[in-house]
N, C-alpha and C positions, 0 to 999 in steps of 0.2 A: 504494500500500500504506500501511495504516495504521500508527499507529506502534506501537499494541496488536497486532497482524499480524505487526509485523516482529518484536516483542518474542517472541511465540511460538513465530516459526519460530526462534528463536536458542537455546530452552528445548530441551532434550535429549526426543528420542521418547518414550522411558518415562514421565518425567514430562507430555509433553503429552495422552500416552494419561487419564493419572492427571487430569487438571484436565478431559478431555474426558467423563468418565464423567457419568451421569447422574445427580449426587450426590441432587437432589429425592427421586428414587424409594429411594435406599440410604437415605437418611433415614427415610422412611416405613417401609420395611420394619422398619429398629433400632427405630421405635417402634411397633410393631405387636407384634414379638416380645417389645420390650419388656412390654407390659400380660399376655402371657402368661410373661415370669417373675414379675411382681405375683401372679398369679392363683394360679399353682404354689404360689409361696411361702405363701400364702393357706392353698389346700385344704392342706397340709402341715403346718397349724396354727403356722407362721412357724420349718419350718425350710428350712436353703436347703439343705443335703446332702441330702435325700429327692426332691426333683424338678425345682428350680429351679435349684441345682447344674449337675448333669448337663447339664440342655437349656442353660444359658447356656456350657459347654463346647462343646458340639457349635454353638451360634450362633456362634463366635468361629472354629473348624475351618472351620465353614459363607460366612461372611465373606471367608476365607483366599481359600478354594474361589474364592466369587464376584469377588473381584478378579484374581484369576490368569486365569480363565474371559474375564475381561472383556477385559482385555489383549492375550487372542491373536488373531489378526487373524479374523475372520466367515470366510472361505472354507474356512479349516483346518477349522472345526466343519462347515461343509457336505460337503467331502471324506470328512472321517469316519463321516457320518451312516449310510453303512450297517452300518460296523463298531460302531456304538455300538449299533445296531441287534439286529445280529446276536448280540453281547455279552446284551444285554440278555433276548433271547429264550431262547437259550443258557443263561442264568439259573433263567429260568421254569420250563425241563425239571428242570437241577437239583432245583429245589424239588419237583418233581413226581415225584421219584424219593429223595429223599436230605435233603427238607427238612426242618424242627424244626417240631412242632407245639406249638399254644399255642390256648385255648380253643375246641379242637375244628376247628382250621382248619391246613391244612400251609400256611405263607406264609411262612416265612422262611427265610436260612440263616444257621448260628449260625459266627460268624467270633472269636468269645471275647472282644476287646473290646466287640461289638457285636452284635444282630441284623439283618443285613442284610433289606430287602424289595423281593425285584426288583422286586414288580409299580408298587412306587413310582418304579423307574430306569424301568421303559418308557411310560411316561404322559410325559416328556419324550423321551424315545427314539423314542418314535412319532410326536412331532411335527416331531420334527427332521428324521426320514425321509420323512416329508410333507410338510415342505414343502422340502426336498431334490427330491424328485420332482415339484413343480408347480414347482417352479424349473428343472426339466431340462425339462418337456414345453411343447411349446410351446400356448400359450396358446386357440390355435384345436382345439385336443384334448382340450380338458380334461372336457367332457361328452359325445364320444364312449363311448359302452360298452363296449368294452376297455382303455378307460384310464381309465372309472371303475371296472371290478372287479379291476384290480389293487392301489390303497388299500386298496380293500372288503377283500380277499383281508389285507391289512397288517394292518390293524385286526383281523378276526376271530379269527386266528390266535392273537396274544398274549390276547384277551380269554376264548377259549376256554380257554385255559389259564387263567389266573385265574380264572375261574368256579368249573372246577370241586375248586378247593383248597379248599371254599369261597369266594369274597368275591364277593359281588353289588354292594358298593359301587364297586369298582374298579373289575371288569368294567363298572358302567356309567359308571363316570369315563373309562373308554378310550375308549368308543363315542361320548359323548358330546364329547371331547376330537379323538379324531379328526373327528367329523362336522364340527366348529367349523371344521379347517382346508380339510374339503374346504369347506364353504361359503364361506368367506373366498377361496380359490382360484379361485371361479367355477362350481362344477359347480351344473348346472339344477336349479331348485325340482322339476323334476319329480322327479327319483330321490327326493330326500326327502319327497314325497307319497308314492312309493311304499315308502318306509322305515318308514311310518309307518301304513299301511294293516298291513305286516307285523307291526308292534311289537303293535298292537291284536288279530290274529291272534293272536301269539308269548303275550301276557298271558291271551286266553279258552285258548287249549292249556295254561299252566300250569295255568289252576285246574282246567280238564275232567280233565287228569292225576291231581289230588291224591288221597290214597289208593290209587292203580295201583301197581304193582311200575316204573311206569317213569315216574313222577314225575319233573319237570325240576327242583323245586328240593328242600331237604334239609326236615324236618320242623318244625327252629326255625326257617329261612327264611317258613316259612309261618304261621307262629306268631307273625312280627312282620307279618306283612301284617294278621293278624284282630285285634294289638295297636293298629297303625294305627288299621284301621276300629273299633274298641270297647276303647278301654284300659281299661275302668269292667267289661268282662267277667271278668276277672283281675285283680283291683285289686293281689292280694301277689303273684304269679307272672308272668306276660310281661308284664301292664299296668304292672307296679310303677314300670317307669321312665323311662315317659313322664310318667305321674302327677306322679310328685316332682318330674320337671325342669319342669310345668306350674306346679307351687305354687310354686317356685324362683324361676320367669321372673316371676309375678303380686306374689308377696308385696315385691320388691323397690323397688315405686314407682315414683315419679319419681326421689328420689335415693339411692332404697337402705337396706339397712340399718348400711353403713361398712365400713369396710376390716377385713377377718377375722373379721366380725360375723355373717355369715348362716349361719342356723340349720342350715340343709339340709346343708350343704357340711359342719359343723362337725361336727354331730350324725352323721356319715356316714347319713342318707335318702337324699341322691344319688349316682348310682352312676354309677361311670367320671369320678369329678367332675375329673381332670385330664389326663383327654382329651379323649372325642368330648364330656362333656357340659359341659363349661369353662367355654362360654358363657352357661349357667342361673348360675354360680357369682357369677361377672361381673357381671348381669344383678339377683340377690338383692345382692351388697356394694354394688353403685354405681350401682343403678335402669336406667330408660330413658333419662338424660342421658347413663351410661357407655356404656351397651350401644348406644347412637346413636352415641357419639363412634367409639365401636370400627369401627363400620358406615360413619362417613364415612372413615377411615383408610384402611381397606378400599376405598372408593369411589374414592377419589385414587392409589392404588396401581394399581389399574385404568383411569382417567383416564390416566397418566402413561405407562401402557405402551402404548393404545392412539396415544394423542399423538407418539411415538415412532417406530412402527409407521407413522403417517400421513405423518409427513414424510420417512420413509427410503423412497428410491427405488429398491432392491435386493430384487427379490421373494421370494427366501429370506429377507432379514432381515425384511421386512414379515409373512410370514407366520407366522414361527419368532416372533415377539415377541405376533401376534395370539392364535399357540395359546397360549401359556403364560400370556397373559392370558386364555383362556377355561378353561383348567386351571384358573387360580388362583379363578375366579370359581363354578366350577361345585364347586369345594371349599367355597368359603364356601357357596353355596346351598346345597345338599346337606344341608349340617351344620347349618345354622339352620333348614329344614324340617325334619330330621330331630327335634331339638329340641325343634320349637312343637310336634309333632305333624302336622304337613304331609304327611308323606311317612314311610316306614317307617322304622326303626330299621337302617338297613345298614353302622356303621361306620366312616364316613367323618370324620376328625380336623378339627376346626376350621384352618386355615392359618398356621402360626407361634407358633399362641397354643399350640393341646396337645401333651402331652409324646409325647415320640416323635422318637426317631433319623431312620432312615430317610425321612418324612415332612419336618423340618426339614432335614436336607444337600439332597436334591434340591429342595428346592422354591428352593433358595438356588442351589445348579447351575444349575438352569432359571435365575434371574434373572442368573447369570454370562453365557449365552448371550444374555438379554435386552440385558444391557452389553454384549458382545462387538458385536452389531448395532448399536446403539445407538453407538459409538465411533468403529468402522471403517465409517459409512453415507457413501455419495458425499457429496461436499462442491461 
């Protein structure tokens, strides 16, 4: 034994939990969330009680959250995965019966200090239960077909429900989210061919629907599909604001036009600038040098989790760390298609950087869990 060895095991548990955590990655995060209180403070026209305030409040709760999460030993959260589960689902109905609505969408529930959004608790809930369950089955079952349409079964369920509150971004953050861990677990490329034969079905049924009494999506839903494909057809009405966040992303250069300088953000032409659309804000103050640097942050945060994941030999913590790194991955993509114009306008928050409760505590929960694995991994 070494003599740094012997010096550790004589340090008390609690603290050697504390020196075990994966501080790399809690870095990364403080400076990722960091550039999103810059930004706030930014679109806010440089005040900090309007939006910057608040999120670096709930960063600090969110931090609490994620070092306590980290500390409790991995099996506790796997024991619990169905009740977190259950909790989480249990929510959904809530909201589906008694939730508060807010631009035309029932998605939350109003708790007074706060607006709670379950559908953001079951996107780590769902993973947890997933990979809870490829942790229990054994490994030569995993592409059997009754023990792949029981996930299936996991998944549709909560995403059903979030659908139809509206949100089309969630519901496909679930699906997407979950699929990450059934492939990480092992199930055959083939079901996901045939997921995907269906998805290309499931999309010609929308549009054949449209204008029918039994259309599958809601009439602005579709309104951002034809924004999508033609934002130049509505330049002041549904196009309006992909447009802006185009002129946003373009006029800012290589290095920008400086901190609290861009026009767009200043002049309110961009809309939602301290949420989903942050990253145009970002992108006009501080060019393609920021809006790079933001993207490798991003990049290493995903790195570190995967890294993690690879060397822990515990299949619940490998895959419980895989999901939450395809979560966190499939948030950023989402949100910077969404942006360029890539893909529709569905919603979906930038990770860390946009304002938003709900979004910010779980995604910090989830990386509690990611520590939690990450601490207590075989040695």
């Amino acid at each position: 034994m070494s003599f740094l060895e012997y010096r550790l095991k004589t340090v008390p548990v609690g603290f050697r939990k504390i020196l075990h955590l994966n501080w790399a990655l809690i870095l990364l995060i403080a400076a990722v969330s960091s550039v999103g209180f810059l930004m706030l403070y930014s679109v806010a026209g440089g005040k900090m009680g309007l939006w910057a305030e608040p999120q670096m409040k709930r960063f600090g709760i969110g931090m609490f959250l994620l070092f306590g999460i980290g500390l409790v030993p991995i099996w506790f959260w796997r024991n619990m995965a169905g009740l977190f589960y259950l909790v989480s689902f249990i929510l959904l109905l809530i909201v589906e019966f008694f939730g508060t609505v807010g631009m035309g969408a029932q998605r939350w529930i109003d708790l007074g200090f706060m607006r709670l959004q379950p559908s953001e608790l079951m996107k780590v809930a769902l993973v947890v239960m997933l990979a809870a369950y490829y942790d229990w089955l054994d490994i030569k079952l995993t592409s059997r077909p009754l023990y792949v349409l029981i996930p299936v079964l996991m998944i549709i369920a909560p995403t059903f429900l979030v659908f139809i509150q509206p949100n089309l971004g969630t519901s496909l953050m679930l699906l997407m989210g979950g699929a990450a861990v059934m492939f990480c677990a092992g199930v055959s490329l083939w079901y996901f061919g045939g997921v995907a034969l269906l998805g290309i079905g499931a999309i010609t049924a929308v549009f054949a629907a449209r204008g029918t009494p039994w259309q599958f999506l809601k009439d602005y839903q579709y309104r951002r599909i034809d924004t999508f494909l033609d934002p130049t057809a509505d330049p002041l009405g549904a196009g309006y604001n992909i447009i802006q966040a185009k002129i946003a992303l373009g006029s800012g250069g290589w290095s920008g036009k400086g901190f609290m300088q861009g026009t767009q953000s200043r002049l309110n032409f961009l809309p939602e600038k301290h949420t989903d659309f942050i990253f145009t804000t970002l992108a006009e103050e501080f060019g393609f040098i920021g809006a790079f640097s933001l993207l490798a942050l991003y990049a290493l945060v995903i790195f570190f989790c995967i890294f993690s994941a690879m060397q822990n030999k515990d299949r619940f913590s490998s895959l419980l760390i895989l999901g939450v790194a395809g979560n966190f991955f499939f948030y950023l993509a989402v949100n910077l298609s969404m942006v360029m114009g890539l893909a529709p306008v569905v919603g979906v928050p930038l990770p860390l950087v946009s304002y938003g409760g709900s979004a910010m505590l779980v995604l910090l929960v989830a990386f509690g869990l990611v520590q939690s694995a990450h601490v207590h991994r075989p040695r």
